[in-house]
C-alpha angles and dihedrals in degrees: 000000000000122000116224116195110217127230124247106254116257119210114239106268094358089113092207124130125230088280099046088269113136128240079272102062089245114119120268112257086252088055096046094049089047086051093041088055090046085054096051097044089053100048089040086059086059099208102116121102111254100254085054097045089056093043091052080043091052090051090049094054097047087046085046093055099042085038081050092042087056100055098045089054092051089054098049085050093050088050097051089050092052087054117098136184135239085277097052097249119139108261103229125164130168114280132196112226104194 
């Protein structure tokens, strides 16, 4: 008999992946703040070499910024679901999230 290994199970319009990544393959916002942490804990401890210590920098920016992006975008979104028109109904329109 054939073994099937089973997906991890995706919540409807969350857009994350079995592993928090997004449809995208970047990781979801929770993922990049747990990494980030994990960045500055490790530079604050000062023990890296420098040229490690740059490159783990260099990863923190780059998570900062999308982490940054996404936020930004959610709270255009939340903005946009708060609106309403002359006839009181909510103003929604598609947005792309990426």
């Amino acid at each position: 008999m054939k073994r099937v290994a089973k997906k991890a199970p995706v919540s409807p319009g969350s857009g994350e992946g079995p592993r928090g990544d997004q449809a995208d393959g970047s990781p979801s916002f929770e993922d990049s703040i747990r990494r980030l942490g994990e960045i500055v804990e490790t530079l604050e401890n000062g023990e890296l070499p420098l040229e490690e210590s740059l490159r783990l920098f260099e990863e923190g920016v780059k998570l900062a910024r999308a982490s940054q992006a996404k936020l930004d975008r959610a709270e255009k979104r939340v903005e946009e679901l708060l609106g309403i028109d002359e006839e009181g109904n909510p103003v929604v329109r598609e947005m792309d999230l990426e």
